[in-house]
C-alpha positions in Angstrom: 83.6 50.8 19.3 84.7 49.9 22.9 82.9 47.0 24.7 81.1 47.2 28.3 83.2 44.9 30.9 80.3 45.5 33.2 78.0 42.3 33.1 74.8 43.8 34.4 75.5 46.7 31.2 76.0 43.5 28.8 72.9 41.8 29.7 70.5 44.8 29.8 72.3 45.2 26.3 72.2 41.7 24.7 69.6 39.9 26.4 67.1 42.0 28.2 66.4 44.7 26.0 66.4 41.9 23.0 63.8 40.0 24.9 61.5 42.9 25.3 61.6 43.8 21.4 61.0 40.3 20.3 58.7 38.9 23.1 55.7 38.0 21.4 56.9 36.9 18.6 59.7 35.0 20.7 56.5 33.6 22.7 54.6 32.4 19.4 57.6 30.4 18.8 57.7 28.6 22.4 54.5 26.8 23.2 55.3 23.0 23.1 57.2 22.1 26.6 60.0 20.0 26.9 59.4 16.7 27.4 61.6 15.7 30.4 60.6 19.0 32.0 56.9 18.2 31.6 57.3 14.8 33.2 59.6 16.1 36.2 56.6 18.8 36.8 53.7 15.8 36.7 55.7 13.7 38.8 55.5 16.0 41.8 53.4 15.7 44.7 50.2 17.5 45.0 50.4 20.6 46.5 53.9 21.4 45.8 55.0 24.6 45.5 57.4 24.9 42.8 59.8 28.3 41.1 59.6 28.7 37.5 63.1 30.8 37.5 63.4 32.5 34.0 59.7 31.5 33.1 59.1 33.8 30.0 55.8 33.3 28.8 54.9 30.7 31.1 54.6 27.6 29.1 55.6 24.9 32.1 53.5 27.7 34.6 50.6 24.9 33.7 51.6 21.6 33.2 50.5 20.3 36.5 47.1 21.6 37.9 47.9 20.0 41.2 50.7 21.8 42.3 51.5 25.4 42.3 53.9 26.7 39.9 55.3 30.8 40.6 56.5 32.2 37.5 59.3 34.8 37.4 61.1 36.7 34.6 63.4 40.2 34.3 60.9 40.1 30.8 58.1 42.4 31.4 56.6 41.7 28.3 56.8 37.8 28.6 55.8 37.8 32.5 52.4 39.9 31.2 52.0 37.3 28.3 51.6 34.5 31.0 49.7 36.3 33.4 47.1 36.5 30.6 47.2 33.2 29.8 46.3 32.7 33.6 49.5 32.0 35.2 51.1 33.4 38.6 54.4 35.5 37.6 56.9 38.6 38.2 59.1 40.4 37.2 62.5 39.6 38.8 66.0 39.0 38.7 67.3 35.5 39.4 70.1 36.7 40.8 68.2 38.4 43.7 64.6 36.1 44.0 62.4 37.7 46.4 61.2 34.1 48.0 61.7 33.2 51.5 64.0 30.7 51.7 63.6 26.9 51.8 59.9 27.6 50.9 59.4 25.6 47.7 59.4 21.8 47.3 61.2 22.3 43.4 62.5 24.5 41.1 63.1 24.7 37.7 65.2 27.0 35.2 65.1 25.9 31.7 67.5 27.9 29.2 68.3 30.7 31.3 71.2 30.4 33.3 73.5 31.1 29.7 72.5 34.3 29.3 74.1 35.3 32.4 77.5 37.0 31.6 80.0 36.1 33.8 80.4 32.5 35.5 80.1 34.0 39.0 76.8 35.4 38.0 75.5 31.9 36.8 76.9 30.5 40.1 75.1 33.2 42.1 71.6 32.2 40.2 72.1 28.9 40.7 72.7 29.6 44.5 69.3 31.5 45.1 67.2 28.5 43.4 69.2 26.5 46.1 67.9 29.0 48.7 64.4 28.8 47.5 64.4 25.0 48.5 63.1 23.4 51.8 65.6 20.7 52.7 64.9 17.9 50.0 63.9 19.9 47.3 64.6 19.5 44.2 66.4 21.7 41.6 66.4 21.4 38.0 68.1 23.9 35.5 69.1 24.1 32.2 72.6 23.4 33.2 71.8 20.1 34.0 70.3 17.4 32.2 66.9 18.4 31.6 
């Protein structure tokens, strides 16, 4: 059996169409947050706008009522499993966000940025939560410490 080079192929393969059979029992296994990301969320200002890239089914999409939190996920299943749990989110690839740029005061990404294939493609998502940011904004991904 030959392999697909093509990354975009690879991921639909392995990761997307994986996420879509197993999203709600995936989401019944993700409820409690990360501590570290649930206190970088409450620290923020009020009234900051803040990108939830790679959100699933939204579990850090609440975490801070004062400040405004925008979901998005290539999972349709998991982005319509925290919309009904009341939370802003769409479907969307992080590798081409469809924010204005330096609009949002943080972003985070929490384990995401590995299931991208390639290292340019993780380098690329990276890059567009950088664009999201007004200068002194903060990022936070799962490829730092967290």
């Amino acid at each position: 059996m030959a392999t697909n080079n093509n990354p975009e192929t690879r991921e639909d393969e392995h990761v997307h169409k994986v996420y879509s059979s197993i999203a709600t029992h995936f989401s019944d296994t993700r409820y409690n947050p990360w501590p570290r990301v649930a206190e970088f969320l409450s620290s923020l200002p009020p009234g900051s706008l803040v990108a939830d890239v790679g959100c699933g089914n939204g579990k850090y999409l609440g975490i801070n009522k004062d400040v405004c939190v925008l979901g998005s996920d290539m999972c349709p299943e998991l982005v319509a499993i925290a919309r009904g749990r009341g939370h802003e989110a769409l479907v969307c690839d992080c590798l081409e966000l469809p924010y204005c740029s330096c609009t949002f005061d943080a972003a985070i990404s929490i384990a995401v940025i590995h299931h991208l294939s390639t290292e340019e493609r993780r380098k690329k998502a990276l890059g567009e939560m950088a664009r999201l940011l007004r200068p002194g904004g903060t990022p936070t991904s799962s490829c730092f410490e967290v």
